[in-house]
LOFI-822627 format. One record per atom (N, C-alpha, C): residue number from 1; residue in three letters; chain; atom name; x, y, z. Coordinates in steps of 0.001 Angstrom, whole numbers. Example, Ala and Ser with C-alpha at 12.3 -4.5 7.8 and 13.67 -1.06 7.14 Angstrom:
REM residues 2
<1,'ALA','A','N',<13190,-5690,7800>>,
<1,'ALA','A','CA',<12300,-4500,7800>>,
<1,'ALA','A','C',<13200,-3300,7800>>,
<2,'SER','A','N',<12850,-2250,7080>>,
<2,'SER','A','CA',<13670,-1060,7140>>,
<2,'SER','A','C',<12900,30,7870>>,
***
This chain:
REM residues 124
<1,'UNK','A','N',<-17122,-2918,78875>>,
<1,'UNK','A','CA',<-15965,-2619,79675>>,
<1,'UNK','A','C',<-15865,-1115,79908>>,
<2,'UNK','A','N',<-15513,-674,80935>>,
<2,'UNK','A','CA',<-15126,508,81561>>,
<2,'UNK','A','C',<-13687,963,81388>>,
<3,'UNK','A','N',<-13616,1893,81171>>,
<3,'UNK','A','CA',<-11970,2195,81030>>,
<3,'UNK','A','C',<-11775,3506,82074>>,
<4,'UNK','A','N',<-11202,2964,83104>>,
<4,'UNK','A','CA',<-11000,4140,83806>>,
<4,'UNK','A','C',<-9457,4745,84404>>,
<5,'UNK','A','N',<-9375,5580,84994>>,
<5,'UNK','A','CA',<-7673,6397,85015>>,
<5,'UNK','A','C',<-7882,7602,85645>>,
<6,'UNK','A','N',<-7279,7756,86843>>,
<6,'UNK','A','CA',<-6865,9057,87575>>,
<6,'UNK','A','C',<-6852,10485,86446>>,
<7,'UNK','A','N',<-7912,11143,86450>>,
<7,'UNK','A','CA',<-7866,12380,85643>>,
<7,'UNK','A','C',<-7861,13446,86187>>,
<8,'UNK','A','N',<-9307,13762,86983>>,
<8,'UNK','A','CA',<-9462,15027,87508>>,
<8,'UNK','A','C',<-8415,14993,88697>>,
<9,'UNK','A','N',<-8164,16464,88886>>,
<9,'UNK','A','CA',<-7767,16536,90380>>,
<9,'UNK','A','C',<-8430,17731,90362>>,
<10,'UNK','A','N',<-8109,17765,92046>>,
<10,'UNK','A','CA',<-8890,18597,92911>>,
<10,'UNK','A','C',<-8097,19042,94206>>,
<11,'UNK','A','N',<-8722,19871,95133>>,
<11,'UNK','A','CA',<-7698,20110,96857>>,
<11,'UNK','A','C',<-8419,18872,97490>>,
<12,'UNK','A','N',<-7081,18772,98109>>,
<12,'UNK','A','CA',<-7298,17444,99269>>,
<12,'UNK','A','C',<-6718,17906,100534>>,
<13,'UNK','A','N',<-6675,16582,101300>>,
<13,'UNK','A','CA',<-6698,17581,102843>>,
<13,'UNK','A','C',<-5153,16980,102823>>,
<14,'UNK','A','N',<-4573,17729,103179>>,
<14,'UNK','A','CA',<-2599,17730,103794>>,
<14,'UNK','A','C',<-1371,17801,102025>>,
<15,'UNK','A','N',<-2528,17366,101778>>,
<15,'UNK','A','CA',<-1721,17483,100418>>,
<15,'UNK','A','C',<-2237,18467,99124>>,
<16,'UNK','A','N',<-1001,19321,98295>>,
<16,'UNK','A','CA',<-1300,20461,97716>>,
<16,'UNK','A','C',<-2481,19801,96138>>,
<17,'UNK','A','N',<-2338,18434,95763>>,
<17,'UNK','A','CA',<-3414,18144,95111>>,
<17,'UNK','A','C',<-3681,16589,95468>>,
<18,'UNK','A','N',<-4837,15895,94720>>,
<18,'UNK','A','CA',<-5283,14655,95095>>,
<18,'UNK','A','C',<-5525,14187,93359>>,
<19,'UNK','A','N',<-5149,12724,93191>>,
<19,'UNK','A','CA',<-5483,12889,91897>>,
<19,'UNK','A','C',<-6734,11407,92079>>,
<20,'UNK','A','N',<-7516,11763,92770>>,
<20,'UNK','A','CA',<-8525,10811,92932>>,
<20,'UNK','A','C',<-9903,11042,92507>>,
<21,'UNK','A','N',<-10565,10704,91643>>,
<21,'UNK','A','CA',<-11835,11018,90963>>,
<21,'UNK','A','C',<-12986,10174,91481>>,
<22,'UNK','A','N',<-12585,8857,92339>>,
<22,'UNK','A','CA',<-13764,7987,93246>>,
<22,'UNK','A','C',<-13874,7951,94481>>,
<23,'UNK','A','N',<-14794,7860,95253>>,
<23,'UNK','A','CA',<-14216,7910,96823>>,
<23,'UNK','A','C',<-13568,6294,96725>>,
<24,'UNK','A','N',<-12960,6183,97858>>,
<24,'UNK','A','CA',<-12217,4456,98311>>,
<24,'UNK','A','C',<-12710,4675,99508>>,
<25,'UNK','A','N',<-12789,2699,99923>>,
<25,'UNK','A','CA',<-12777,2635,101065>>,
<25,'UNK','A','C',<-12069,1510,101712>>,
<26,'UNK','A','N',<-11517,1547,102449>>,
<26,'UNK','A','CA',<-10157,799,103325>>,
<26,'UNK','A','C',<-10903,-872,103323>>,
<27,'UNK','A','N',<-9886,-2341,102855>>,
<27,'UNK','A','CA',<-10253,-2919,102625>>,
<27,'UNK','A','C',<-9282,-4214,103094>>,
<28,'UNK','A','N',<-9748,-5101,103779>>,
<28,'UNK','A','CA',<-9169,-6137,104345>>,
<28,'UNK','A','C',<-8932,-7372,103079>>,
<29,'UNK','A','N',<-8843,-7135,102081>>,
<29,'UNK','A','CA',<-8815,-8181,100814>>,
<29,'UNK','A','C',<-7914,-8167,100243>>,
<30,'UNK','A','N',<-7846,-9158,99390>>,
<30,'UNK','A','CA',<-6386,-10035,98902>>,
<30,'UNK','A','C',<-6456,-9650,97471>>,
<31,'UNK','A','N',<-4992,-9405,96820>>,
<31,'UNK','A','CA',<-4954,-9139,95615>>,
<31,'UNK','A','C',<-4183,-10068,94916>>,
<32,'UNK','A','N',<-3972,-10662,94084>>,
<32,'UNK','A','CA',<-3157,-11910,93207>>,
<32,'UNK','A','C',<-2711,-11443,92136>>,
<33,'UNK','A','N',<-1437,-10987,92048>>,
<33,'UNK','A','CA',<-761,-10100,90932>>,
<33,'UNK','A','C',<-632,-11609,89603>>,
<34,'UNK','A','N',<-722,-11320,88552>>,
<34,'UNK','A','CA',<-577,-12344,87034>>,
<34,'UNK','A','C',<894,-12062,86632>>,
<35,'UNK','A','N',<1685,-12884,87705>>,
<35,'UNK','A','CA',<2946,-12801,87256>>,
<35,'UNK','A','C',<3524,-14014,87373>>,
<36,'UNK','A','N',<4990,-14509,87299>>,
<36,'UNK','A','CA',<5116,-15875,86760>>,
<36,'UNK','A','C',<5244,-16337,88389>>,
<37,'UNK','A','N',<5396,-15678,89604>>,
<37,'UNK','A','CA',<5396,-16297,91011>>,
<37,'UNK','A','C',<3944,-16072,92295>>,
<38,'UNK','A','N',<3144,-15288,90969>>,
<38,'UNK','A','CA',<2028,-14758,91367>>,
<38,'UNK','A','C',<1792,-14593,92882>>,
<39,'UNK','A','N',<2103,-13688,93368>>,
<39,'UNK','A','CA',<2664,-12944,94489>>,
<39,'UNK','A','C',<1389,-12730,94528>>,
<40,'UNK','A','N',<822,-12948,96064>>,
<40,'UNK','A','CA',<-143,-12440,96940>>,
<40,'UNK','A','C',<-364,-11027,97911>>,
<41,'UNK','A','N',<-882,-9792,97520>>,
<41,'UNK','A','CA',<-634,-9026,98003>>,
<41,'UNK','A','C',<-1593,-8566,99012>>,
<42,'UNK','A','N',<-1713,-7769,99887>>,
<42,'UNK','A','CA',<-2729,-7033,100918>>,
<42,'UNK','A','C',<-3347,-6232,100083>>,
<43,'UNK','A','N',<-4740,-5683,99796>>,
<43,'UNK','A','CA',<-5288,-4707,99167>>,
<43,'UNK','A','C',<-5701,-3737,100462>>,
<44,'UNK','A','N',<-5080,-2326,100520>>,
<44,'UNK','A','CA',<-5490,-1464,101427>>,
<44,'UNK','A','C',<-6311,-451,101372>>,
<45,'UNK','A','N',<-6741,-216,99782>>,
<45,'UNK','A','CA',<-8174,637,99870>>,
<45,'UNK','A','C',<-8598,307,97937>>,
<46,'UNK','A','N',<-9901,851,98370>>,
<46,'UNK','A','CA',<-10257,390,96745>>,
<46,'UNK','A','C',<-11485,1048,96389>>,
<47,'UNK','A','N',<-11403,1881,95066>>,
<47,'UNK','A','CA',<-12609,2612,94500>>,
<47,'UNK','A','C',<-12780,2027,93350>>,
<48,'UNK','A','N',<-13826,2787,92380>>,
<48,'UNK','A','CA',<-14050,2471,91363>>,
<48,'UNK','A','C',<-12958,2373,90231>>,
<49,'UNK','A','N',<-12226,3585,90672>>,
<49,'UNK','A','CA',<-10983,3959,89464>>,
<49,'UNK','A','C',<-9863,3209,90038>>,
<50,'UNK','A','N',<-9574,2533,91042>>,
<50,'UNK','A','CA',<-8200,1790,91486>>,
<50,'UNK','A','C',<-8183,1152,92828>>,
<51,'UNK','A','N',<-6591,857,92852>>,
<51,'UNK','A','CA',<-6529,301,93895>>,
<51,'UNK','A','C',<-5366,1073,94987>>,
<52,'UNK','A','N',<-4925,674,95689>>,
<52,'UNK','A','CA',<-3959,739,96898>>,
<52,'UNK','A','C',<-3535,-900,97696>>,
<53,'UNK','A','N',<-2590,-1343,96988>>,
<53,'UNK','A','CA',<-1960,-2178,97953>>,
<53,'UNK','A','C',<-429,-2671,98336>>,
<54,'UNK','A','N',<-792,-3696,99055>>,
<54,'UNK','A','CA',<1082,-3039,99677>>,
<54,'UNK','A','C',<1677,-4964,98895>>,
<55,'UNK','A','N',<3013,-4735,98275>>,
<55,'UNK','A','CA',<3360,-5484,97363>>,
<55,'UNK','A','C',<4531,-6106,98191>>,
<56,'UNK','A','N',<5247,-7300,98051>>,
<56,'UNK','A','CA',<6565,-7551,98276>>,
<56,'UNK','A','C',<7569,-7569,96985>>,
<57,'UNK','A','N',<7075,-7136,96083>>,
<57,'UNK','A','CA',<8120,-6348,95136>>,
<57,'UNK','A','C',<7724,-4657,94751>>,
<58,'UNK','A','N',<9234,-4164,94419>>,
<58,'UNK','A','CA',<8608,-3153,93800>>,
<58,'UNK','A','C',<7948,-2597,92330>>,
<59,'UNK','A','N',<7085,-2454,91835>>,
<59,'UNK','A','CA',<6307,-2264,90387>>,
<59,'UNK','A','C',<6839,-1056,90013>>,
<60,'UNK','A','N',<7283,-895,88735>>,
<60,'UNK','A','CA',<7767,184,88340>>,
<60,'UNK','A','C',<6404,1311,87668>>,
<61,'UNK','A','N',<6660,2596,88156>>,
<61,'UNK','A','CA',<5844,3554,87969>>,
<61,'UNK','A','C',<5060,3514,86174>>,
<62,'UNK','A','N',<4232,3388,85943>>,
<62,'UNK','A','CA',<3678,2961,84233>>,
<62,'UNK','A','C',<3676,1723,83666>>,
<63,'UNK','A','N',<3737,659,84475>>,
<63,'UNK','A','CA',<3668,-415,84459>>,
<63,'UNK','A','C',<2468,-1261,84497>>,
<64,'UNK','A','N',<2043,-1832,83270>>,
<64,'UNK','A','CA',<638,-2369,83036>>,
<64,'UNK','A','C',<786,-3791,83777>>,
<65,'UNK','A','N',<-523,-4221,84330>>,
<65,'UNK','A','CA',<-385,-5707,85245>>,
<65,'UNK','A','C',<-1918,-6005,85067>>,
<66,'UNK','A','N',<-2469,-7429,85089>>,
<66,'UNK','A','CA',<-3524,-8203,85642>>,
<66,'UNK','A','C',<-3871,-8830,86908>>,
<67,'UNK','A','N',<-4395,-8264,87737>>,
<67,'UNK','A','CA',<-4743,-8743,88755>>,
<67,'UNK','A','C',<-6298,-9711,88894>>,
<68,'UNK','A','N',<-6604,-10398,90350>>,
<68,'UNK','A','CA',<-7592,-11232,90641>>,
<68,'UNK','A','C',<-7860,-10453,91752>>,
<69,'UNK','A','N',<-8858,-9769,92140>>,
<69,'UNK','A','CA',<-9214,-8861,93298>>,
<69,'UNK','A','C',<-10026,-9833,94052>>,
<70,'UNK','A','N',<-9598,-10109,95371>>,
<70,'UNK','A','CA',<-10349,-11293,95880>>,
<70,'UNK','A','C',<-11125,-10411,97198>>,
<71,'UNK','A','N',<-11985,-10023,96661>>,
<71,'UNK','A','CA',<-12909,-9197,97477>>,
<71,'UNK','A','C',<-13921,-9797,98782>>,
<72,'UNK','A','N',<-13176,-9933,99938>>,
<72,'UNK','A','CA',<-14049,-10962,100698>>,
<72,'UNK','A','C',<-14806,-10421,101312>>,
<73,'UNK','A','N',<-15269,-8947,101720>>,
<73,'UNK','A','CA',<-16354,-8640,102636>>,
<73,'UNK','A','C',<-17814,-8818,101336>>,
<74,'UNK','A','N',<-17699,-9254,99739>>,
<74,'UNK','A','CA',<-18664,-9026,99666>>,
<74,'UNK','A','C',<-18704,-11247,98782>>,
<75,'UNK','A','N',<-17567,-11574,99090>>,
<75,'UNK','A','CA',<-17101,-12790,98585>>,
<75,'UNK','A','C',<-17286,-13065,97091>>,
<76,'UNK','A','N',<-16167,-12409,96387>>,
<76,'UNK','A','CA',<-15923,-12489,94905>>,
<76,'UNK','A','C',<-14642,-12207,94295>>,
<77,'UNK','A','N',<-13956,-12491,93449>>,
<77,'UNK','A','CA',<-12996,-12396,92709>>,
<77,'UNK','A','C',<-13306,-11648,91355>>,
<78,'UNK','A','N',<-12648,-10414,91453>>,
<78,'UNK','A','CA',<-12750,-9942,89881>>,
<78,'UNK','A','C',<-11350,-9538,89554>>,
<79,'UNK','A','N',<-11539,-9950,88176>>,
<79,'UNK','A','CA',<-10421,-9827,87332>>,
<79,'UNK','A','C',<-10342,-8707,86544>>,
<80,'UNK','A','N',<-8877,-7993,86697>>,
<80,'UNK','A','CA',<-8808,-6430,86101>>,
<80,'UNK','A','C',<-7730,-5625,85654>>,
<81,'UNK','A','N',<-7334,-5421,84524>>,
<81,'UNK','A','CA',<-6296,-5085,83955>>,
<81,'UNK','A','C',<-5891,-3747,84514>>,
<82,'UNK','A','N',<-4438,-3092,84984>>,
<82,'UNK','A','CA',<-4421,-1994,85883>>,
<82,'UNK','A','C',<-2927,-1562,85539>>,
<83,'UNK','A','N',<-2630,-276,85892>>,
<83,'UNK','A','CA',<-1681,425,85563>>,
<83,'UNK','A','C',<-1105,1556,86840>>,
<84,'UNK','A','N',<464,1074,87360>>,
<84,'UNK','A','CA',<746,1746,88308>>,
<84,'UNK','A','C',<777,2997,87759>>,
<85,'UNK','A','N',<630,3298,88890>>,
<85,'UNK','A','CA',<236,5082,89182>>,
<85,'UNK','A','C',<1444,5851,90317>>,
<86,'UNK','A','N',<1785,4956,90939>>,
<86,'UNK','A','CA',<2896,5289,92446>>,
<86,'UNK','A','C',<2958,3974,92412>>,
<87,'UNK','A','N',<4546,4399,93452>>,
<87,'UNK','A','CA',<5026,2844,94188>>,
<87,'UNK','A','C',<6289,3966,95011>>,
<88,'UNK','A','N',<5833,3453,96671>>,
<88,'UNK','A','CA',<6249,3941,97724>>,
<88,'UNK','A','C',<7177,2541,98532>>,
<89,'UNK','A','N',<8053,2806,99470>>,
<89,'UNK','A','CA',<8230,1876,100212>>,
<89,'UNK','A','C',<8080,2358,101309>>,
<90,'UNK','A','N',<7360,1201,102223>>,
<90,'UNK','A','CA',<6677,1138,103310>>,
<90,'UNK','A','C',<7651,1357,104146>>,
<91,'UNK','A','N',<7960,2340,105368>>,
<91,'UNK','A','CA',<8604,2660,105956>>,
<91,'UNK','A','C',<8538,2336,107631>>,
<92,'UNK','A','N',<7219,1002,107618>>,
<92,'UNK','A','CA',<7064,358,108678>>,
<92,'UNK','A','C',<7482,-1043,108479>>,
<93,'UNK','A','N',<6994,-1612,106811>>,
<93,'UNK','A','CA',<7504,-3285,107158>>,
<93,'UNK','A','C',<8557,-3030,105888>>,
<94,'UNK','A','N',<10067,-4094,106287>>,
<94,'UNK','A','CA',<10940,-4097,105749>>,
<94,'UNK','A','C',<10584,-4757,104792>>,
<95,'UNK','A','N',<10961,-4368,103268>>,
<95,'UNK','A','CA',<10656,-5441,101390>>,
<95,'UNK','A','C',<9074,-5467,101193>>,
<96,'UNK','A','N',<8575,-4012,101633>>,
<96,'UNK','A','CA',<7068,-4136,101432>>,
<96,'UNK','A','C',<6946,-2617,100703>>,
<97,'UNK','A','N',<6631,-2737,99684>>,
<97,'UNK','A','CA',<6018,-1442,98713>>,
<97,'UNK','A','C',<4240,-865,98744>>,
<98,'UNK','A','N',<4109,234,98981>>,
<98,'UNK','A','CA',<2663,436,98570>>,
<98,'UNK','A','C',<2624,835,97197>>,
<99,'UNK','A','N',<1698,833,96658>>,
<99,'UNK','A','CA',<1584,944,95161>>,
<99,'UNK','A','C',<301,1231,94965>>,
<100,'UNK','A','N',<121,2577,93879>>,
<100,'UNK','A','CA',<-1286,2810,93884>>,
<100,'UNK','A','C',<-1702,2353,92075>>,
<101,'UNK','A','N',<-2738,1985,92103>>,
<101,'UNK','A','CA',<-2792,1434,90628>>,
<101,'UNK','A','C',<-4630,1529,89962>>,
<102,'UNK','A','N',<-4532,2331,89190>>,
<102,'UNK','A','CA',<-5351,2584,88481>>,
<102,'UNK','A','C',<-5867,2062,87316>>,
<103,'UNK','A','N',<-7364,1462,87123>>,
<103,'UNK','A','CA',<-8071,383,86397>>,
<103,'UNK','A','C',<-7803,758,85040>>,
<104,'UNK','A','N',<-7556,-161,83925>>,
<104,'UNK','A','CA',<-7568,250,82780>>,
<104,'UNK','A','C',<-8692,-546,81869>>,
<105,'UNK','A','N',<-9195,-1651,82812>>,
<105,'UNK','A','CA',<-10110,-2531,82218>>,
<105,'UNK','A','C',<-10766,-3782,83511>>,
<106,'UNK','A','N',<-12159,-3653,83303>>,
<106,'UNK','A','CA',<-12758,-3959,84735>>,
<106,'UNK','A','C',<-14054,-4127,83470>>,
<107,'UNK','A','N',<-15123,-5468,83911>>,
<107,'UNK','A','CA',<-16718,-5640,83443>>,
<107,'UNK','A','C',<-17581,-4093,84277>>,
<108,'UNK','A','N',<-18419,-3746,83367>>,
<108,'UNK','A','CA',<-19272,-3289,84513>>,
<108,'UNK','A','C',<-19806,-3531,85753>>,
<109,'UNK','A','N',<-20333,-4995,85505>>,
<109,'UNK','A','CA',<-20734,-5637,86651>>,
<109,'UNK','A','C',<-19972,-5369,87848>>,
<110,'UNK','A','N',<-18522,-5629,87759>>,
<110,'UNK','A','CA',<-17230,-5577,88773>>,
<110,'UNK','A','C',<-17504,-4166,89154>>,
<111,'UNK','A','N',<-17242,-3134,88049>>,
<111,'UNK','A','CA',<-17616,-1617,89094>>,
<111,'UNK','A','C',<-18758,-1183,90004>>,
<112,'UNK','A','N',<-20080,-2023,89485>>,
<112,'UNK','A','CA',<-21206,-1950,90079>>,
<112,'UNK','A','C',<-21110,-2136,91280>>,
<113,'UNK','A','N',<-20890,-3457,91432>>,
<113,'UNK','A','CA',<-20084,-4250,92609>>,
<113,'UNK','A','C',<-19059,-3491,93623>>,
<114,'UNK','A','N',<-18317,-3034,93067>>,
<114,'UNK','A','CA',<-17365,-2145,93627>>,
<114,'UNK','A','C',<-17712,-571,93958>>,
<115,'UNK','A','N',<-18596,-358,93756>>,
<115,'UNK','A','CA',<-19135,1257,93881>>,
<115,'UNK','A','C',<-20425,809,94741>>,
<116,'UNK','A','N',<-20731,-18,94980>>,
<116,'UNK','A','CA',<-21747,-495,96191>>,
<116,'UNK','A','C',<-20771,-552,97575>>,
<117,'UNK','A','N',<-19667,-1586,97238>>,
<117,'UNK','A','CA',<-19261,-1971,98240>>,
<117,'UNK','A','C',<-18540,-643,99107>>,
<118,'UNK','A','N',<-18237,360,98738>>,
<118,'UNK','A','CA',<-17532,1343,98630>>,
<118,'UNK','A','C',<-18629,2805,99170>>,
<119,'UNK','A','N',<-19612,2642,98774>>,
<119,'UNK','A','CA',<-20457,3444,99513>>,
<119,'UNK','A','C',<-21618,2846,100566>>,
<120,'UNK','A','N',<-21383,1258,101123>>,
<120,'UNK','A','CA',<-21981,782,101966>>,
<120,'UNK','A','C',<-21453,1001,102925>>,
<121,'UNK','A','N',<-22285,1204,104201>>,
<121,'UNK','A','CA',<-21422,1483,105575>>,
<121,'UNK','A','C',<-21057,749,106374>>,
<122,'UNK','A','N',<-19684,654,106495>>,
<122,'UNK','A','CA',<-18881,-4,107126>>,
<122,'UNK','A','C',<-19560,-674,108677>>,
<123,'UNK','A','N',<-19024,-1963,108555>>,
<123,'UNK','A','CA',<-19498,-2993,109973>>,
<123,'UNK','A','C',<-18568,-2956,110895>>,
<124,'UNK','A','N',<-18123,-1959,111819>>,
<124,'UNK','A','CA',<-17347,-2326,112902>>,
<124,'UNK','A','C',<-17450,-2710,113928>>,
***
């Protein structure tokens, strides 16, 4: 197992820091939060160290969760213990939160997987 978490920062572009240590890349896949109504969420970008997706509840900031990452451009489900990092509300769809959430437990295999998919070039 991998244990990973937003550490380094660095300059980013518009903003005075970035606390992102993997590249991401923007992602049309489904996330399945492990909660008792297990809420289906949009996943909107995804690196090695986390995620980005937009929630219909809001997750409170330090808040540990299990998710099912249903990764369809490469067709797989991985399962991964994660820890909010942010939680924004979406200021385009009404009762929709973005939330950024950082891995605390992921197989290798899954990062392998995920650090391929992530530096393969996009099919538009």
């Amino acid at each position: 197992m991998h244990l990973h978490c937003f550490r380094n920062f660095f300059f980013g572009k518009g903003r005075p820091w970035e606390q992102r240590r993997y590249p991401r890349k923007l992602t049309n896949s489904l996330l399945a939060l492990e909660a008792p109504e297990r809420p289906i969420c949009n996943l909107v970008d995804i690196s090695e160290g986390g995620i980005q997706f937009a929630s219909p509840r809001k997750l409170e900031r330090g808040a540990f969760f299990s998710c099912l990452i249903n990764l369809i451009e490469k067709d797989v489900r991985i399962p991964v213990m994660a820890k909010v990092v942010w939680t924004r509300r979406c200021h385009k769809c009404r009762g929709i939160y973005h939330v950024g959430a950082c891995f605390l437990s992921i197989h290798d295999e899954a990062c392998a997987l995920i650090r391929d998919f992530v530096v393969a070039p996009s099919r538009d």
